[in-house]
ROFIMI-956304 format. One record per residue (C-alpha): z, x, y; residue number from 1. Coordinates in pm, 1 decimal. Example, Ala and Ser with C-alpha at 12.3 -4.5 7.8 and 13.67 -1.06 7.14 Angstrom:
BEGIN
<w: 780.0&u: 1230.0&v: -450.0&num: 1>
<w: 714.0&u: 1367.0&v: -106.0&num: 2>
% end
This chain:
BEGIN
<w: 11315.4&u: 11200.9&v: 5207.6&num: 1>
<w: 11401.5&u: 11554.4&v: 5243.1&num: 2>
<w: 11461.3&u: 11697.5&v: 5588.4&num: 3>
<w: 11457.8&u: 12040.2&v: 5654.2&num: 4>
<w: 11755.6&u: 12119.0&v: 5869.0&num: 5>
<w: 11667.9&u: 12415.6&v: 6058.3&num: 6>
<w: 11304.2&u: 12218.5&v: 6139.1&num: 7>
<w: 11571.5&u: 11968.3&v: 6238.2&num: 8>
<w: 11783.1&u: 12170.2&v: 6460.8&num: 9>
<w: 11490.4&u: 12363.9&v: 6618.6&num: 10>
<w: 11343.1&u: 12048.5&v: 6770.7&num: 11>
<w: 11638.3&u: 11867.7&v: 6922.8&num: 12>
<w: 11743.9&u: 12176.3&v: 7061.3&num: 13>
<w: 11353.2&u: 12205.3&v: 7225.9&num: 14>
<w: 11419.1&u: 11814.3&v: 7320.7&num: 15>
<w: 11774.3&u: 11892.0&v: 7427.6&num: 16>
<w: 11587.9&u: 12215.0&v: 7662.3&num: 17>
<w: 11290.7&u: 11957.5&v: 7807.9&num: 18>
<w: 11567.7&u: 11718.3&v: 7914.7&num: 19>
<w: 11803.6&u: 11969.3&v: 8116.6&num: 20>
<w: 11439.7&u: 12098.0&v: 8270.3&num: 21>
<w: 11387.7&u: 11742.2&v: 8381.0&num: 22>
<w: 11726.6&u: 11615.6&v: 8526.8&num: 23>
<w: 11657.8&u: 11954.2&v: 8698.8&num: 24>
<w: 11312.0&u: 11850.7&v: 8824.8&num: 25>
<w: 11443.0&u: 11502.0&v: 8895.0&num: 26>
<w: 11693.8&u: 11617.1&v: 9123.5&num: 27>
<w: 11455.8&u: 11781.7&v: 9324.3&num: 28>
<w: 11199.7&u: 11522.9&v: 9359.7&num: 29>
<w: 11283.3&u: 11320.3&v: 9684.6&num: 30>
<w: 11005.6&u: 11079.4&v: 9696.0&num: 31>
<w: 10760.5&u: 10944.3&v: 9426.9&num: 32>
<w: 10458.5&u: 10886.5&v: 9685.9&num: 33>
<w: 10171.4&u: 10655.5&v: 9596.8&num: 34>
<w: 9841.2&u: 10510.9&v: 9790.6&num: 35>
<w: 9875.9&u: 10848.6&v: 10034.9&num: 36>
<w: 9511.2&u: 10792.0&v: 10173.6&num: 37>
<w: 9566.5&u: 10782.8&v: 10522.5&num: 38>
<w: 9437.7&u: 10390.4&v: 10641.1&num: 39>
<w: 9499.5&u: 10179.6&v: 10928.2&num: 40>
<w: 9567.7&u: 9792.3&v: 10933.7&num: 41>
<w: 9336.7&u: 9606.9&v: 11125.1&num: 42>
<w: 9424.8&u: 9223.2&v: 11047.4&num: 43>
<w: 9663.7&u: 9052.7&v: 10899.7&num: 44>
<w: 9733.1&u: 8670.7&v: 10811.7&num: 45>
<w: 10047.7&u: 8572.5&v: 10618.9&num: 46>
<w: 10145.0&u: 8828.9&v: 10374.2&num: 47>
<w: 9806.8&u: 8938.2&v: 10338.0&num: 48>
<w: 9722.2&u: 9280.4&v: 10539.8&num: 49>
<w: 9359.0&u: 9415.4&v: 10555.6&num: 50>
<w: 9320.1&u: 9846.7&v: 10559.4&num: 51>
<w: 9042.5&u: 10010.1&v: 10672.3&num: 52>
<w: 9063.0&u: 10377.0&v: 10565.0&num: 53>
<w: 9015.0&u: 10631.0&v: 10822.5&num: 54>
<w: 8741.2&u: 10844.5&v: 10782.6&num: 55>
<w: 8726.3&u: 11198.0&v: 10994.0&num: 56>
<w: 8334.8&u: 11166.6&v: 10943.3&num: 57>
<w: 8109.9&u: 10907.0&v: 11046.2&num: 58>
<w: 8013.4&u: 10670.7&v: 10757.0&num: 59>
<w: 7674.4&u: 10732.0&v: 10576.9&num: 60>
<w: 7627.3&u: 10379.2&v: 10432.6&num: 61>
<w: 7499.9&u: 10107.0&v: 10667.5&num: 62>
<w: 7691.7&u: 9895.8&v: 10510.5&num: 63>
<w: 8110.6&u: 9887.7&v: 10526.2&num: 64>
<w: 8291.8&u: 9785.3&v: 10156.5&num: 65>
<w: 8554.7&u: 9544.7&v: 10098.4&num: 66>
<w: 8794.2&u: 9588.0&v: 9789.0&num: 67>
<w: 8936.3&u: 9281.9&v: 9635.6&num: 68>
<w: 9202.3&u: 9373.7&v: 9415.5&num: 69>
<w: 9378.0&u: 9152.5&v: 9186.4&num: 70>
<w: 9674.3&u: 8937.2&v: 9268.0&num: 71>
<w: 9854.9&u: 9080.5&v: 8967.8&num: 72>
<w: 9960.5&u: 9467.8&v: 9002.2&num: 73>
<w: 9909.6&u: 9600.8&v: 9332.4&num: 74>
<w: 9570.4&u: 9821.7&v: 9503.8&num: 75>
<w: 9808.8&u: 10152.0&v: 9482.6&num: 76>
<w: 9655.2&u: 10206.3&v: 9144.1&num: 77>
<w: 9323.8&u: 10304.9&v: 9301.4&num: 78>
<w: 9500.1&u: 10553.9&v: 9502.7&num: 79>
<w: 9785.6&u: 10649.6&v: 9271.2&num: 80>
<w: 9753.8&u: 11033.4&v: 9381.3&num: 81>
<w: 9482.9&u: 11277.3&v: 9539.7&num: 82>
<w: 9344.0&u: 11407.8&v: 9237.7&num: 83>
<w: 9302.4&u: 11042.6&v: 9087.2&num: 84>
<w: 9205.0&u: 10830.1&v: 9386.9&num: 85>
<w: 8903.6&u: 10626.5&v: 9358.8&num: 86>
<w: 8956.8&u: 10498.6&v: 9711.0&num: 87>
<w: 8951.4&u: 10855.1&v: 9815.1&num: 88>
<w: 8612.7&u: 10950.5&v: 9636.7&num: 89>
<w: 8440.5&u: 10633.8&v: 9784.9&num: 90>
<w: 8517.4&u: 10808.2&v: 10132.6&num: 91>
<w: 8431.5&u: 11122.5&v: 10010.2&num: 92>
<w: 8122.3&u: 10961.4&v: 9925.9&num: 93>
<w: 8066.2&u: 10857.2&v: 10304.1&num: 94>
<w: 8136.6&u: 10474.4&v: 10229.5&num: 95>
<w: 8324.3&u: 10294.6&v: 10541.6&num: 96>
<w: 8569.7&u: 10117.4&v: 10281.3&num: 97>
<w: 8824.9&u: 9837.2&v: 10375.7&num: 98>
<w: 9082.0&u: 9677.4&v: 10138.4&num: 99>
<w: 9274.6&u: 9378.9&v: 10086.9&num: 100>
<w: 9648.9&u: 9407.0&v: 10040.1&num: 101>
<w: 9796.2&u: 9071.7&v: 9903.4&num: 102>
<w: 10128.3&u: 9123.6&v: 10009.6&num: 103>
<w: 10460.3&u: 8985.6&v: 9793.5&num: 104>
<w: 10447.2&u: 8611.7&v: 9778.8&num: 105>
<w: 10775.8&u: 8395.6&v: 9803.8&num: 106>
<w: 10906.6&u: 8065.2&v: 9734.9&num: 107>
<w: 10716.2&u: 7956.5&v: 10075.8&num: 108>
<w: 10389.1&u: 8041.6&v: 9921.9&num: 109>
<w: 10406.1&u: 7900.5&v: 9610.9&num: 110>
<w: 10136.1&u: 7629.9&v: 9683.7&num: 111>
<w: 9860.5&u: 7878.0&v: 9772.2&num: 112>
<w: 9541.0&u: 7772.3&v: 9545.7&num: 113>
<w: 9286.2&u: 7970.0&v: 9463.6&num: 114>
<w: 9090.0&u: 7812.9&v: 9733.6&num: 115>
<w: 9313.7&u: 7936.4&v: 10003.9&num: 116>
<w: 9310.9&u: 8295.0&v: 9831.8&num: 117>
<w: 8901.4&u: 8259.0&v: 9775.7&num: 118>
<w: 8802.2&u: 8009.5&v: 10083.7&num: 119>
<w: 9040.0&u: 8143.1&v: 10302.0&num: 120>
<w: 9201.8&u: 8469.4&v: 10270.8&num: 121>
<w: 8870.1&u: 8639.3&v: 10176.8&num: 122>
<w: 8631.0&u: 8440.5&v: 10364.1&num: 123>
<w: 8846.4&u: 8551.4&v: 10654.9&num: 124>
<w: 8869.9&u: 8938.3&v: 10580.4&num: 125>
<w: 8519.6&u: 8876.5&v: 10513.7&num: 126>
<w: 8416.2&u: 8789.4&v: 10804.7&num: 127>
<w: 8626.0&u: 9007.7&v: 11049.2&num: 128>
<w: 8438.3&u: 9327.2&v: 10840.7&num: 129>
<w: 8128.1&u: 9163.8&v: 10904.4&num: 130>
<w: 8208.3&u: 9089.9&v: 11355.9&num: 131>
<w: 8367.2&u: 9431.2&v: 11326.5&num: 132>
<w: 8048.4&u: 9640.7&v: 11213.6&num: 133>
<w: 7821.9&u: 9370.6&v: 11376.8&num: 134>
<w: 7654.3&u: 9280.8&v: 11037.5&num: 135>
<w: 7571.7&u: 8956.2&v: 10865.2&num: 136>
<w: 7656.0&u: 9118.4&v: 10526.4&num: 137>
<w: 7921.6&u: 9327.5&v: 10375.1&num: 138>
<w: 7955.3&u: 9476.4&v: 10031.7&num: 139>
<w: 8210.0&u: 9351.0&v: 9803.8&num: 140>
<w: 8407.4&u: 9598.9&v: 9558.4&num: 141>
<w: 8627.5&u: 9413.5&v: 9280.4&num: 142>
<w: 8875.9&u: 9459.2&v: 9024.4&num: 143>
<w: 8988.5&u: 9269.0&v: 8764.7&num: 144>
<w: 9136.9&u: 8897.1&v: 8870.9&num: 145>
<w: 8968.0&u: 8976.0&v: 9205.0&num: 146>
<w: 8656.6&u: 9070.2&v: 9049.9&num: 147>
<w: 8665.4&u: 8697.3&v: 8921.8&num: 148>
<w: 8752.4&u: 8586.9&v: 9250.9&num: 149>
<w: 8520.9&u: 8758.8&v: 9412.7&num: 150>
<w: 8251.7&u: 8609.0&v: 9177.7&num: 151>
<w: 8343.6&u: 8282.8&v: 9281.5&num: 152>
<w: 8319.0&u: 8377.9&v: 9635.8&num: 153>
<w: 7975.0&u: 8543.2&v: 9613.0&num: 154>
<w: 7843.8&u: 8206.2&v: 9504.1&num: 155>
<w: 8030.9&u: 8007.3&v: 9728.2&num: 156>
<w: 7917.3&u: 8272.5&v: 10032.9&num: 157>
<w: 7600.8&u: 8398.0&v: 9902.1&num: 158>
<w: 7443.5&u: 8493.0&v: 10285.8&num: 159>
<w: 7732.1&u: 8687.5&v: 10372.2&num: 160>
<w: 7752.1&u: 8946.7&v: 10058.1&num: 161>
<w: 7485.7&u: 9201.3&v: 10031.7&num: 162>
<w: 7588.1&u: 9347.8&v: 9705.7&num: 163>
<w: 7886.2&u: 9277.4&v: 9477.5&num: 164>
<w: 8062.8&u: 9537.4&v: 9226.0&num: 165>
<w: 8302.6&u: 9425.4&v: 8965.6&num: 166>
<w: 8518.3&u: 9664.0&v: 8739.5&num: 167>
<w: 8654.5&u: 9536.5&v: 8424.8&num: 168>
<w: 8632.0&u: 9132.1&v: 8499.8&num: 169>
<w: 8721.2&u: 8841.1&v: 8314.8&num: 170>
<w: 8453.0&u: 8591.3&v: 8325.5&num: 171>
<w: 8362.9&u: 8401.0&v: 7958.0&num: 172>
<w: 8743.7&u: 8311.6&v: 7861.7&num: 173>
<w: 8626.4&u: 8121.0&v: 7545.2&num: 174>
<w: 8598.2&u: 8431.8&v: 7316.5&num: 175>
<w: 8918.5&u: 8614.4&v: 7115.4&num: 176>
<w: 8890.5&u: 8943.8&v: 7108.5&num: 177>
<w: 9184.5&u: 9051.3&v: 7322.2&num: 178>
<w: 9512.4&u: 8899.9&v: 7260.3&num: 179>
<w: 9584.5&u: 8775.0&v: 7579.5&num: 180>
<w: 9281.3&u: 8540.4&v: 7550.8&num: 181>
<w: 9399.0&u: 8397.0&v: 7256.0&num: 182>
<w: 9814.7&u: 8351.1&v: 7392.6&num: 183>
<w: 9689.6&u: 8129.7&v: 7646.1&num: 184>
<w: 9502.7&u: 7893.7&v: 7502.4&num: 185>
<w: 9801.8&u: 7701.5&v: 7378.2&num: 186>
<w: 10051.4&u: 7783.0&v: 7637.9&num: 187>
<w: 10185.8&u: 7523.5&v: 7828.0&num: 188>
<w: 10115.7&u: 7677.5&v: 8204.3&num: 189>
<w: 10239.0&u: 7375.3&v: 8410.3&num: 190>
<w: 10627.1&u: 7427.2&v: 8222.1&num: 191>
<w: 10643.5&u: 7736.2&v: 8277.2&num: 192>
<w: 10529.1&u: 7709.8&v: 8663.3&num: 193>
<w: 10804.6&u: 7493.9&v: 8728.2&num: 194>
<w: 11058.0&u: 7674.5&v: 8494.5&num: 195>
<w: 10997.6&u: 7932.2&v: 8800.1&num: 196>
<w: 11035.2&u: 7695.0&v: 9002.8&num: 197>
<w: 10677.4&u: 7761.6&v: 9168.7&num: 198>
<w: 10616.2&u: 8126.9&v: 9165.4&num: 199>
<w: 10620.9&u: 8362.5&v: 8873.3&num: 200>
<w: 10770.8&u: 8661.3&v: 8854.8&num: 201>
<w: 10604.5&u: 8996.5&v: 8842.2&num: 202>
<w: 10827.8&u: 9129.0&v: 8615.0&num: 203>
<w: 10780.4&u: 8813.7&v: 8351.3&num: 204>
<w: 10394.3&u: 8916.2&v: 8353.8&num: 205>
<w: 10459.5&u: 9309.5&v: 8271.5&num: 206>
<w: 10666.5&u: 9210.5&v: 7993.0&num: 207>
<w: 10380.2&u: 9011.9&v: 7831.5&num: 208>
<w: 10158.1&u: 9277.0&v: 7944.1&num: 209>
<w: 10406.0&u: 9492.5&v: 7725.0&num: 210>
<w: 10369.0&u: 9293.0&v: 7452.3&num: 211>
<w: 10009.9&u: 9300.6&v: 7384.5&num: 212>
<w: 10067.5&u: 9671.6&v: 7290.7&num: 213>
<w: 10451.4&u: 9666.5&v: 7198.1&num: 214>
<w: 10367.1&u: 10034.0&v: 7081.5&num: 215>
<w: 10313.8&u: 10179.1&v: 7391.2&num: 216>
<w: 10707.8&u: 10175.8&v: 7529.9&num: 217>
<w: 10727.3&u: 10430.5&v: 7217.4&num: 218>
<w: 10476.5&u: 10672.0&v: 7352.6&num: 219>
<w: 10519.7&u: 10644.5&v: 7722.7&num: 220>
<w: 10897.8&u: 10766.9&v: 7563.3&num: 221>
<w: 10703.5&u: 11067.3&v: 7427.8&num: 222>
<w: 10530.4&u: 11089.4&v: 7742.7&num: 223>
<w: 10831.4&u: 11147.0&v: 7979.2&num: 224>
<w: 10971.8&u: 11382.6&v: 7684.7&num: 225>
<w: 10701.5&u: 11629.7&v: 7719.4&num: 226>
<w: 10598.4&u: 11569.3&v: 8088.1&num: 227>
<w: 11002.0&u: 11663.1&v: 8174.1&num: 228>
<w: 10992.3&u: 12024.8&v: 8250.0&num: 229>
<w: 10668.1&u: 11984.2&v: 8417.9&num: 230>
<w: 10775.6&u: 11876.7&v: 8789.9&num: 231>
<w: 10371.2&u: 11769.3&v: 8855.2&num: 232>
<w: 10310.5&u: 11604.2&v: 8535.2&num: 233>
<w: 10640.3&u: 11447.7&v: 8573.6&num: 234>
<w: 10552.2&u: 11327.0&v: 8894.3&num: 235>
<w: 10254.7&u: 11211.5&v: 8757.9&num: 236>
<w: 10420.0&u: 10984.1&v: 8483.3&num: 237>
<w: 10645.5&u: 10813.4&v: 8791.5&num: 238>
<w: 10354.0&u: 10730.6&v: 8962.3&num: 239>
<w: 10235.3&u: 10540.0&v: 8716.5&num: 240>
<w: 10561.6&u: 10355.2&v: 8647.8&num: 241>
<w: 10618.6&u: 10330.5&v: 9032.4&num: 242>
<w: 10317.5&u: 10113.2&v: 9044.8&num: 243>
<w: 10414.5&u: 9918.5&v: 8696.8&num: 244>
<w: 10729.9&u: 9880.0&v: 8900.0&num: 245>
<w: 10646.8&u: 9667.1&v: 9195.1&num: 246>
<w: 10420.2&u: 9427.2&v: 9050.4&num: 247>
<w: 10454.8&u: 9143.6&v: 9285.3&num: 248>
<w: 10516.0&u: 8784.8&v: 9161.6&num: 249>
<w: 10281.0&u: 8496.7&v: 9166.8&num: 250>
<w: 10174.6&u: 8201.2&v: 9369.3&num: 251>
<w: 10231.0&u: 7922.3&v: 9117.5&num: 252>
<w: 9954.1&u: 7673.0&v: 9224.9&num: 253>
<w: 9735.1&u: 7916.2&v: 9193.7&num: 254>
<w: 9829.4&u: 8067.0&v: 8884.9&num: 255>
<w: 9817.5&u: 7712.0&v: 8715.4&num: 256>
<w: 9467.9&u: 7705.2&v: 8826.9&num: 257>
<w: 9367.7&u: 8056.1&v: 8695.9&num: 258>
<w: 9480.7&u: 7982.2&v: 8350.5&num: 259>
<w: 9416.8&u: 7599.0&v: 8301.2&num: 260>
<w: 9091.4&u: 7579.7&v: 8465.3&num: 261>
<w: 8957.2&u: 7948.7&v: 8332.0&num: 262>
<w: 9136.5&u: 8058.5&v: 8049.5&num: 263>
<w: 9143.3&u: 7716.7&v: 7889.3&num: 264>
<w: 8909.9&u: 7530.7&v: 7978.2&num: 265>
<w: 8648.5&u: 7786.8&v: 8087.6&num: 266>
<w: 8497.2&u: 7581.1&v: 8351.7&num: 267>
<w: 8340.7&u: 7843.9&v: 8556.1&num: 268>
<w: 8072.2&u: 7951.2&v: 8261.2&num: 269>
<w: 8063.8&u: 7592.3&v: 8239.3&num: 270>
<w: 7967.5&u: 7547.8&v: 8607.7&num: 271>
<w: 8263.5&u: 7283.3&v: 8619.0&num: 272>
<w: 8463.6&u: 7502.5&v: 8838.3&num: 273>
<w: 8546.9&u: 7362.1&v: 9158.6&num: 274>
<w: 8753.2&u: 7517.5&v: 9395.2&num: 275>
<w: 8820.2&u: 7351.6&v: 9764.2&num: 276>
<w: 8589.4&u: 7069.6&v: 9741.2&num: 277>
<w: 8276.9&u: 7288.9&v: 9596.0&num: 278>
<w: 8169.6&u: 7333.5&v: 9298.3&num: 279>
<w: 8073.9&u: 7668.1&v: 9178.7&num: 280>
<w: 7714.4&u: 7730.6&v: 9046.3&num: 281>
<w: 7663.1&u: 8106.5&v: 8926.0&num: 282>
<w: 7320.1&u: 8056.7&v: 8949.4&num: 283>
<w: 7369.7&u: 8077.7&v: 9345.9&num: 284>
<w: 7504.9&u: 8409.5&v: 9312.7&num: 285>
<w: 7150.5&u: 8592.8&v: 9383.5&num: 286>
<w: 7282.6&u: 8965.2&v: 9552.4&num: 287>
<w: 7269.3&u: 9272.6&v: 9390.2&num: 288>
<w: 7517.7&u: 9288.0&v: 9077.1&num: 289>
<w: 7635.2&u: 9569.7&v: 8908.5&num: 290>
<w: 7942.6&u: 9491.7&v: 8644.8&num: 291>
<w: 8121.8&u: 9754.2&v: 8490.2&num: 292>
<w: 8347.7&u: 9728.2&v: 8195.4&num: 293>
<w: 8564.7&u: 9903.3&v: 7962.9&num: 294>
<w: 8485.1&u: 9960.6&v: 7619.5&num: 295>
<w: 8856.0&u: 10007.5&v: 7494.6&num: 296>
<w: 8984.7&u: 9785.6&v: 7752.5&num: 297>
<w: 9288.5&u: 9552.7&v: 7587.8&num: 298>
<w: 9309.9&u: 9308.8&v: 7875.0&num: 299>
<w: 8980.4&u: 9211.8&v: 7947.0&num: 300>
<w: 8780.1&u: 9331.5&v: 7668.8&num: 301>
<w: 8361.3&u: 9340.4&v: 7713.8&num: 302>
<w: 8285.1&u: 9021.8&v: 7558.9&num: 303>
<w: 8456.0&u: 8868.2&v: 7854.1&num: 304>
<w: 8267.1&u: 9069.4&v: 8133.8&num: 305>
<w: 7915.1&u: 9185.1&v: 7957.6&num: 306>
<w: 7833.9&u: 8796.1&v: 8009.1&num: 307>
<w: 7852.8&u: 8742.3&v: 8390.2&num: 308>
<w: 7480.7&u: 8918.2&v: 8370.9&num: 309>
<w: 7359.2&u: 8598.3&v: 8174.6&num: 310>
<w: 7444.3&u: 8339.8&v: 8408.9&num: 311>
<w: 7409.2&u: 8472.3&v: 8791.1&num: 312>
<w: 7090.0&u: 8421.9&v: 8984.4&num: 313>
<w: 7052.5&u: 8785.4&v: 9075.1&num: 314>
<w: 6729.9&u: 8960.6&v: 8952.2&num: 315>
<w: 6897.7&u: 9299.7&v: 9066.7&num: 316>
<w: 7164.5&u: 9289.5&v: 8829.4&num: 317>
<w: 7300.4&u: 9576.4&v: 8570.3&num: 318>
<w: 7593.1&u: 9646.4&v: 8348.4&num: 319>
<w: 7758.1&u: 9991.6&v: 8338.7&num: 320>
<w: 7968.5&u: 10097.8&v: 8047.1&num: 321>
<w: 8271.2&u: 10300.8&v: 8064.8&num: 322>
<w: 8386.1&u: 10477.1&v: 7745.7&num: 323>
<w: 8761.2&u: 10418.4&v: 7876.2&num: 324>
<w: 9072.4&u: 10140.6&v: 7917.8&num: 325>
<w: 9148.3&u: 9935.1&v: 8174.9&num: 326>
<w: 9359.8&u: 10137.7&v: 8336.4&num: 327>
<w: 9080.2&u: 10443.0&v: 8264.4&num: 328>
<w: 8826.1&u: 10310.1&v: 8464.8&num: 329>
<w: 9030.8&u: 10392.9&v: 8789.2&num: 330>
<w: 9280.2&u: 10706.9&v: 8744.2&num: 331>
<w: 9115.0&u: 10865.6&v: 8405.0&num: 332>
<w: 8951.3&u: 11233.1&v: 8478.8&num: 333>
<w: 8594.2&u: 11064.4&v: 8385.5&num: 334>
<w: 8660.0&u: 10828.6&v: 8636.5&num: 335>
<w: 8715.7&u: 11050.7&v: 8870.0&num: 336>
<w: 8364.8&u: 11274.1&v: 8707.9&num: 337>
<w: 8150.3&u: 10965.1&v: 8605.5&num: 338>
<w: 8211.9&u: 10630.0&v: 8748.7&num: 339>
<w: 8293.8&u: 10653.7&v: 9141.6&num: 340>
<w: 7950.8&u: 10882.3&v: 9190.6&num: 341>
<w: 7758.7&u: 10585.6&v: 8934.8&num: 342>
<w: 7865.6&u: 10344.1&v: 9173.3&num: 343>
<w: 7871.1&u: 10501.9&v: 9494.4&num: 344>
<w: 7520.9&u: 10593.6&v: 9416.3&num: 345>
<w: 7390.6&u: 10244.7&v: 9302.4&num: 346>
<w: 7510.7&u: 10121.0&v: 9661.9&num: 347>
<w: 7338.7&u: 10386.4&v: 9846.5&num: 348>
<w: 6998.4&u: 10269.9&v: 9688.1&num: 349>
<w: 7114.2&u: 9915.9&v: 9816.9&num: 350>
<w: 7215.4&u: 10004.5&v: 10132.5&num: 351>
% end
């Protein structure tokens, strides 16, 4: 292959220019600062620590919204910075909005099941939202894992949910099309639980998160190249990798029931699911529903989430589709545009 050298020359000496810019920048960037939306705590239990974010106007919903993140990543994501908070445009909205923070399991917490997360933890948070605003029902906003979770719990506590939400949410784990789907059907879960001697670290899941687009080390690379002698896009880009950063690890009971019970077995389609000492029946699951997914969404791609619709007892049910990734549907400018007036919207005829 013939290179041409002065082509050559010009663009490591632009590459060689980006990189002074940045250690420049860099040096004068004292804090990366995510999740800035001013919020109070108003209960905690364990590691767990409920928000409610503070509002200088008085709410215009009736009713007050919980968000259930999931267990893996952290909630910061859906208020990584001002311009690309979707926690901040649910305010702006006039929604009264609380949120679960999961806290940083360790080695003592390594037995929590998904019934203490689902029975307990948000049954609890649950209910103080619902003595705090003196209602019998609360709206439920989900993501991901927690979107699944909170499915569970909706049909579990159907008389204390008045409408439920879910963004980008694994539900049928029988089908293939995303490569994480078809990993764990022949993993062996229970070795590598106890290879971790009961809780799994957060840093083990983002390098298999990695690998299911090994590609994309090379152009976050490329990223940070051009985003160097830009002190707000750089700021931007460690942000993001902030949040990558302090994924927290993983109850192992619960994990082993997440991925034996769900992604191999896929009980909870199945109605085989039980979780406590109750099985879960979709068809009990009768509030309001609307379920959003991702159409370029690598993690949980639609044909896991389109089919939640098919199996709950709702008759007010709908399915939004976002022309984005998982990531997209939260911190993307057509999130920001599109899909936090869609929902805040769909609520307010609810409410």
């Amino acid at each position: 292959m013939h290179l041409n050298q002065a082509n050559l020359l010009h663009e490591l000496s632009d590459n060689t220019s980006k990189i002074l810019k940045g250690f420049e920048n860099l040096s004068e960037i004292k804090e990366v600062d995510i999740a800035s939306t001013p919020k109070d705590v108003v209960y905690k239990e364990d590691k767990l620590t409920l928000y409610r974010y503070t509002r200088t106007t008085k709410s215009s919903y009736k009713t007050p919204v919980l968000i259930v993140y999931a267990l893996v990543n952290t909630y910061q994501m859906l208020d990584l910075q001002p311009d690309r908070s979707y926690i901040k445009n649910l305010l702006d909205a006039g929604l009264d909005v609380y949120l679960i923070d999961w806290g940083k399991p360790t080695k003592m917490d390594k037995y929590l099941s998904m019934d203490d997360y689902i029975n307990g933890y948000i049954d609890n948070c649950v209910d103080f939202v619902r003595t705090e605003n003196k209602v019998d029902k609360i709206n439920i906003l989900s993501i991901c894992q927690g979107g699944t979770f909170s499915v569970i719990y909706s049909a579990l506590h159907p008389e204390k949910i008045k409408n439920l939400v879910t963004h980008v949410t694994p539900i049928d784990f029988e089908q293939n099309d995303g490569l994480l789907f078809r990993w764990s059907k022949d993993m062996d879960f229970k070795s590598l639980v106890d290879g971790f001697d009961g809780l799994i670290p957060g840093s083990f899941l983002n390098d298999g998160f990695d690998m299911l687009k090994p590609m994309m080390k090379v152009h976050k690379s490329t990223g940070l190249l051009n985003a160097m002698e830009d002190k707000t896009k750089l700021l931007n880009f460690l942000r993001m990798e902030k949040w990558i950063a302090e994924s927290p690890d993983q109850a192992g009971t619960c994990f082993l029931q997440f991925m034996e019970d769900l992604y191999q077995q896929n009980k909870l389609i199945k109605g085989e699911l039980v979780v406590g000492d109750k099985k879960v029946d979709l068809k009990n699951l009768t509030m309001p529903l609307m379920n959003i997914y991702a159409v370029h969404d690598h993690l949980v791609p639609p044909s896991s989430t389109i089919p939640l619709n098919d199996y709950v007892g709702s008759k007010d049910k709908s399915i939004y589709k976002f022309e984005g990734g998982h990531i997209g549907v939260f911190v993307g400018g057509k999130s920001q545009k599109e899909l936090s007036p869609a929902v805040t919207a769909w609520l307010k005829e609810r409410d």
